[in-house]
N, CA, C and O atoms as a DFTB+ gen file, in Angstrom:
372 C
 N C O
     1  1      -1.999      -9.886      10.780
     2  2      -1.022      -8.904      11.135
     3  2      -0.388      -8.392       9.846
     4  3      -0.414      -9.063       8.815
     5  1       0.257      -7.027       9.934
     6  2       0.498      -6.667       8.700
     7  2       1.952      -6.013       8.825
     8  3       2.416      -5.604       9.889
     9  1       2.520      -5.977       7.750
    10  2       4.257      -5.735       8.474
    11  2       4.951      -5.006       7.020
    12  3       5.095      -5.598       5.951
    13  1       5.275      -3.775       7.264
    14  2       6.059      -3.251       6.443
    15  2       7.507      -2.567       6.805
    16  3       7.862      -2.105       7.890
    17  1       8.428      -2.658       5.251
    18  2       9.788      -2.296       5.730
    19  2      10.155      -0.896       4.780
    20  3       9.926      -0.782       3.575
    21  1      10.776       0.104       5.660
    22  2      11.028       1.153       4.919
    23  2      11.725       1.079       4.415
    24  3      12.313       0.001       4.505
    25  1      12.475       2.448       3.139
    26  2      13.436       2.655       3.008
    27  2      13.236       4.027       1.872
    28  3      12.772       4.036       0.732
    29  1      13.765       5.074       2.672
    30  2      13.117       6.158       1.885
    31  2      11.549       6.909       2.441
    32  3      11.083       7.287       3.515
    33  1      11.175       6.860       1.232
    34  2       9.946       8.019       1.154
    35  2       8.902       6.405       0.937
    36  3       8.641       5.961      -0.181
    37  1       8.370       5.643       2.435
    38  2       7.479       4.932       2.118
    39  2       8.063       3.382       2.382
    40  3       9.256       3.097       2.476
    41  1       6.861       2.390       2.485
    42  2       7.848       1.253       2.718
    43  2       8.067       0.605       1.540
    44  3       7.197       1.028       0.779
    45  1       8.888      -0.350       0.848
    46  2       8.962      -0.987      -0.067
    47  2       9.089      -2.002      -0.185
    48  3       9.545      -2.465      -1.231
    49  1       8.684      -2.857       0.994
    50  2       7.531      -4.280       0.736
    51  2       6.919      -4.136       2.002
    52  3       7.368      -3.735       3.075
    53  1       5.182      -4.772       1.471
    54  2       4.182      -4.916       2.520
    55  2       4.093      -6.763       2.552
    56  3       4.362      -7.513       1.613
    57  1       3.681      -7.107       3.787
    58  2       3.658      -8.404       4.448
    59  2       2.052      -8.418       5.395
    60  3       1.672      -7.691       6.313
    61  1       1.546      -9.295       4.863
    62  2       0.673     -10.077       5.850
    63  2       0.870     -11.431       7.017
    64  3       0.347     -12.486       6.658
    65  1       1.267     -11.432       7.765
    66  2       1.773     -12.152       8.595
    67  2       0.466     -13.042       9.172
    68  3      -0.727     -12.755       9.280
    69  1       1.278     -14.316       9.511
    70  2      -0.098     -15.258      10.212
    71  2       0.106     -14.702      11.819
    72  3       1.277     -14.392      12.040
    73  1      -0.668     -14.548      12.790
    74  2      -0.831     -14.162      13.835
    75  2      -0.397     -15.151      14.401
    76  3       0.296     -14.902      15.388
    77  1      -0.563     -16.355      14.110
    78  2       0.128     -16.910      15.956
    79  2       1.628     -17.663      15.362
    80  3       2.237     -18.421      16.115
    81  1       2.097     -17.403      14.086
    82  2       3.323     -17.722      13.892
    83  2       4.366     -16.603      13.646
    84  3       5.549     -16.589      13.986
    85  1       3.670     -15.691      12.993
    86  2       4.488     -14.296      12.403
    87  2       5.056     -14.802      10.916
    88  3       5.369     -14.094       9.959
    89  1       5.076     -15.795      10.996
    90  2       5.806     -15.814       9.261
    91  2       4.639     -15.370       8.558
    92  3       3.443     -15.320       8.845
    93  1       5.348     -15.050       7.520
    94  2       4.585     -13.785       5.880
    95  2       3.656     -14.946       5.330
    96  3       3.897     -16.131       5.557
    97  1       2.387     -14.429       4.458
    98  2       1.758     -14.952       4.297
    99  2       1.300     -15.179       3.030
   100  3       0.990     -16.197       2.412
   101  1       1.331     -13.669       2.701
   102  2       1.601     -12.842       1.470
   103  2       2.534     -11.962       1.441
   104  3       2.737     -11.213       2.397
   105  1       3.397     -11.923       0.076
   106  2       3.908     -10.636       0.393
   107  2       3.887      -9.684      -1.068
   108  3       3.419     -10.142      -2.110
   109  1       4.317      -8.656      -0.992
   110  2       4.480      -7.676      -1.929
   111  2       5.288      -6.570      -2.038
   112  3       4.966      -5.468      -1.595
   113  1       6.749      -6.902      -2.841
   114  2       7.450      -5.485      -2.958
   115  2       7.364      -4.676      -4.039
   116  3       6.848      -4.979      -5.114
   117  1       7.751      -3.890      -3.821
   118  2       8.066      -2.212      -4.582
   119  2       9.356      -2.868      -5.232
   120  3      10.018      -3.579      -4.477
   121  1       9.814      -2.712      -6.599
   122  2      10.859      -2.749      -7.164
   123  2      11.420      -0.888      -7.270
   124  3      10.744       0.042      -7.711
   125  1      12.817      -0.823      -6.713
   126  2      13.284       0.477      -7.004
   127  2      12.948       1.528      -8.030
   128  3      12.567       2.697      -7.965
   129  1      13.325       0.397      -9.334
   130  2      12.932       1.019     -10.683
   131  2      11.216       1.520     -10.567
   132  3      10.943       2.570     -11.149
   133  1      10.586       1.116     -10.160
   134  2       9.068       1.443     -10.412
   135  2       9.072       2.962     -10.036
   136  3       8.852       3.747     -10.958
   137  1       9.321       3.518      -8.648
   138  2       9.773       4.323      -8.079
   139  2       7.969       5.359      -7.768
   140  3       7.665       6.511      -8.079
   141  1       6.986       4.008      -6.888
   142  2       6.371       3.914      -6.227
   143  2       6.602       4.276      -5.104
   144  3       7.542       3.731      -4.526
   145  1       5.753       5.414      -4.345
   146  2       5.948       5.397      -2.798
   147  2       4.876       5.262      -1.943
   148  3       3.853       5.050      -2.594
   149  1       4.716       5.290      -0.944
   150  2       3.626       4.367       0.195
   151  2       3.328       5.765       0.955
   152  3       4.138       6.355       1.671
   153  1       2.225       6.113       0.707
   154  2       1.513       7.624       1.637
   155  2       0.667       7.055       2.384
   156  3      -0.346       6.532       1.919
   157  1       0.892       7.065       3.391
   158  2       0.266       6.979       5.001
   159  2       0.079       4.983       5.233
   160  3       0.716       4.094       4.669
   161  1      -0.525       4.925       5.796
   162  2      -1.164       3.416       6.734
   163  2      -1.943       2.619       5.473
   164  3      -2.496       2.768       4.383
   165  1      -1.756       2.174       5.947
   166  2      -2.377       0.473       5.102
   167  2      -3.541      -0.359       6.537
   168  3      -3.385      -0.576       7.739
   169  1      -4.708      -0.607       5.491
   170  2      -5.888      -0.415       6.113
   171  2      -6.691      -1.423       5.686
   172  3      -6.964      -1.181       4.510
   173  1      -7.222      -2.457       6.052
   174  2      -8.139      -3.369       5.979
   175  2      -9.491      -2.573       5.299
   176  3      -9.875      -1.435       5.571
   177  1     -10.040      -3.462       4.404
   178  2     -10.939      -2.509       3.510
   179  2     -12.063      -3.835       3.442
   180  3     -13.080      -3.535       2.816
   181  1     -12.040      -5.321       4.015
   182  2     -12.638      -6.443       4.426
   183  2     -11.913      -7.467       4.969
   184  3     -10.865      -7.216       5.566
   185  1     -12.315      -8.576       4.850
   186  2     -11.825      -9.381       5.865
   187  2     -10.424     -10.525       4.944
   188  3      -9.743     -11.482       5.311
   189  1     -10.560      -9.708       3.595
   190  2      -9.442     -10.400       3.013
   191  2      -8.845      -9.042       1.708
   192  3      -8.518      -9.264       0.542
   193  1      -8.859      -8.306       2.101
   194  2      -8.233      -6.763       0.924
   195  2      -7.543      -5.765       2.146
   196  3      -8.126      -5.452       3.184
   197  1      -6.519      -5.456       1.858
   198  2      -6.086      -3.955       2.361
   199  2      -6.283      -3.378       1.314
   200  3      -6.600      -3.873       0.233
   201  1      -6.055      -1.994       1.657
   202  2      -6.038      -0.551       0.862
   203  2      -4.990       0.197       1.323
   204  3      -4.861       0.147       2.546
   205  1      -3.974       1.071       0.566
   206  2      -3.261       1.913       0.617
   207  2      -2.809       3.014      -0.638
   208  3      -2.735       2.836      -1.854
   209  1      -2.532       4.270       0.238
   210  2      -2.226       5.285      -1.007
   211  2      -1.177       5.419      -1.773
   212  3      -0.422       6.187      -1.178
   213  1      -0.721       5.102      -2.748
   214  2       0.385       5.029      -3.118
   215  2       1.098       6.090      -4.277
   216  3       0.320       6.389      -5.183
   217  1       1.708       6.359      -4.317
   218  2       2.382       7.517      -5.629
   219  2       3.172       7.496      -6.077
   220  3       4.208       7.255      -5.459
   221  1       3.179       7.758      -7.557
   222  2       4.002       7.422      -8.487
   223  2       4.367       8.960      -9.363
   224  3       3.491       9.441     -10.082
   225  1       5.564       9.568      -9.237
   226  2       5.399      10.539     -10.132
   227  2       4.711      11.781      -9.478
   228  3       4.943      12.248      -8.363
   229  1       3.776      12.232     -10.453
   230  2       2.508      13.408      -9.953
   231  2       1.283      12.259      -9.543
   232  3       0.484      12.500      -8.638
   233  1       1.258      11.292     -10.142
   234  2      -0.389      10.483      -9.448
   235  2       0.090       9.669      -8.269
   236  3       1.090       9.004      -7.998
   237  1      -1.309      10.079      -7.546
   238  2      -1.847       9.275      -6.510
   239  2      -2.613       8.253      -6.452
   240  3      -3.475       8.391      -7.320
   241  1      -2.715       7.556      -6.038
   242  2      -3.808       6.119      -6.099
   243  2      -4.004       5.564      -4.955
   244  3      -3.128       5.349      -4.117
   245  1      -5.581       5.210      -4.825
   246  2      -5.969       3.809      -3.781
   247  2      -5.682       3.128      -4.365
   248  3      -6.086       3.103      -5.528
   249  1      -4.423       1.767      -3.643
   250  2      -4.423       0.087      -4.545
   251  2      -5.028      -0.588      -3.147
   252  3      -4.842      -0.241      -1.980
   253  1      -6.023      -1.957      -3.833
   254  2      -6.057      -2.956      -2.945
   255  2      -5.025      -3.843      -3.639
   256  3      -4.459      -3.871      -4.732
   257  1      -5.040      -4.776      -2.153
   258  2      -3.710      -5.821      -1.899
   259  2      -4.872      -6.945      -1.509
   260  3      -5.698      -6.796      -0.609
   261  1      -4.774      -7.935      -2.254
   262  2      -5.756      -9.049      -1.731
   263  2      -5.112     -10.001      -1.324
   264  3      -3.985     -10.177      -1.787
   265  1      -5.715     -11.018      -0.202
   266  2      -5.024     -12.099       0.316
   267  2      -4.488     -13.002      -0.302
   268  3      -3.685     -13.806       0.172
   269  1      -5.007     -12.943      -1.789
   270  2      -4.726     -13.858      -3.015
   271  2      -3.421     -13.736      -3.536
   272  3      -2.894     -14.379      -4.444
   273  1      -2.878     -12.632      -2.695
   274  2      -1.740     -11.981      -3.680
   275  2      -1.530     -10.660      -4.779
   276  3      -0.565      -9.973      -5.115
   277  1      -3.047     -10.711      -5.154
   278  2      -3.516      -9.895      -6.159
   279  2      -3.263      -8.399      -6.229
   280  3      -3.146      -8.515      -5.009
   281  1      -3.065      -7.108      -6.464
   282  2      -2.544      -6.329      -6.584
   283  2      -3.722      -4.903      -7.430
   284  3      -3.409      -4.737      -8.608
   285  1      -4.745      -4.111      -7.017
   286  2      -5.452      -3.854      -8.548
   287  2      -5.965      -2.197      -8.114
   288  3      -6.846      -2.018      -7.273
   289  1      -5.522      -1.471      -8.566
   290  2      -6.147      -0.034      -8.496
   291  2      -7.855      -0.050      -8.088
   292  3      -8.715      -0.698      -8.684
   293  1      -8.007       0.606      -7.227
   294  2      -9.389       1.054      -7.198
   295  2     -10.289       1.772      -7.806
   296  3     -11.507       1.590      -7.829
   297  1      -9.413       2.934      -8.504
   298  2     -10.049       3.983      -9.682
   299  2     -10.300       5.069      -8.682
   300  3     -11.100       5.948      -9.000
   301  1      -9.756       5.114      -7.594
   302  2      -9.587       6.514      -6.836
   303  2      -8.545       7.080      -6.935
   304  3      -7.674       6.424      -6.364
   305  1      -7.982       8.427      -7.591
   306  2      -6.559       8.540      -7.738
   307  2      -7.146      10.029      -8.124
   308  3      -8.298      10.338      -8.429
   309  1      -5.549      11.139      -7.969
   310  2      -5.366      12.464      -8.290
   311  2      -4.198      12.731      -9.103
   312  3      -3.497      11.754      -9.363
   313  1      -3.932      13.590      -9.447
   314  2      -3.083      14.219     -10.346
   315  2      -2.544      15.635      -9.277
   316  3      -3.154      16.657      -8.964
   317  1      -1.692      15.338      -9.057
   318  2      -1.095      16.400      -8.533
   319  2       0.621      17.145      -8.755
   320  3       1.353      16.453      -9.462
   321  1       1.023      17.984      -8.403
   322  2       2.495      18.573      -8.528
   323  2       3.385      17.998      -7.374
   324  3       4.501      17.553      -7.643
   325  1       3.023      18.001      -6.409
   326  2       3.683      17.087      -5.271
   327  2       2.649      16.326      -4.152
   328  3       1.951      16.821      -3.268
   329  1       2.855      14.860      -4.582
   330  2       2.446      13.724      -4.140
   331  2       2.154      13.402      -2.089
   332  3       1.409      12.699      -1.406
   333  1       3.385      14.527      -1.817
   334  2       2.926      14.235      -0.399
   335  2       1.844      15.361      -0.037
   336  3       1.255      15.090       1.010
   337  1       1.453      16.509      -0.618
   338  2       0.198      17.047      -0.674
   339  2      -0.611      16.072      -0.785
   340  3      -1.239      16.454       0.202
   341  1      -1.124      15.226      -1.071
   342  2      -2.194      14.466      -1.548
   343  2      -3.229      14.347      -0.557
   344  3      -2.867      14.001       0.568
   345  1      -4.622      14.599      -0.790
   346  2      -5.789      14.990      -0.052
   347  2      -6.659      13.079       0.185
   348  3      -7.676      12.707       0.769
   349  1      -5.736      12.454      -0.503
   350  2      -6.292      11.145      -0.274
   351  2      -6.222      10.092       1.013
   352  3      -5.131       9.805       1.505
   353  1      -7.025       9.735       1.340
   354  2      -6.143       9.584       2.972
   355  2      -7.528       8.049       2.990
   356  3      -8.491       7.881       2.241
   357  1      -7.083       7.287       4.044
   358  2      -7.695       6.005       4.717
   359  2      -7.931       5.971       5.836
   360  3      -7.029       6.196       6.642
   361  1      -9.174       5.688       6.243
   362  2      -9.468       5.575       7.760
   363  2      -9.516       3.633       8.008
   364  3      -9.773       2.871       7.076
   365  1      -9.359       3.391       8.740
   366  2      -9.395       1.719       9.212
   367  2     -10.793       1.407       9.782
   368  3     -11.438       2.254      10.400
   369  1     -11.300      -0.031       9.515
   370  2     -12.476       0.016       9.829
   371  2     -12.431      -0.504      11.131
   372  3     -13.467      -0.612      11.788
């Protein structure tokens, strides 16, 4: 299960939750200062990575989130003038 909390433009921490308890499993926040935002759904990309679009500034990026904790750009990303334009998008498998 996967659990995020807004605030603003995007959520600013994502959670993997155990299914038959709900407590977090992993987690991962956004520090203010970074001033990272979360474009659209967060999406299983295997049976232990999500994927989500995230933006910083003018760039866009796919990051995976691994069950490990791990955190690592994909090398899919744009350059754009405004970030919620962004043509980058995730389908769920």
């Amino acid at each position: 299960m996967v659990g995020q909390f807004s605030d603003g433009l995007g959520p600013t921490e994502l959670q993997v939750l155990d299914a038959e308890t709900g407590q977090p499993q992993v987690v991962w926040q956004r520090r203010a200062a970074e001033g990272a935002s979360a474009l659209g759904p967060v999406v299983w990309e295997d049976d232990t990575h999500l994927l989500q679009v995230l933006a910083q500034g003018r760039d866009v990026e796919i990051v995976r989130f691994g069950l490990d904790g791990s955190m690592e750009l994909t090398g899919v990303s744009q350059r754009i003038n405004d970030p919620t334009l962004s043509t980058l998008s995730l389908m769920g498998r």
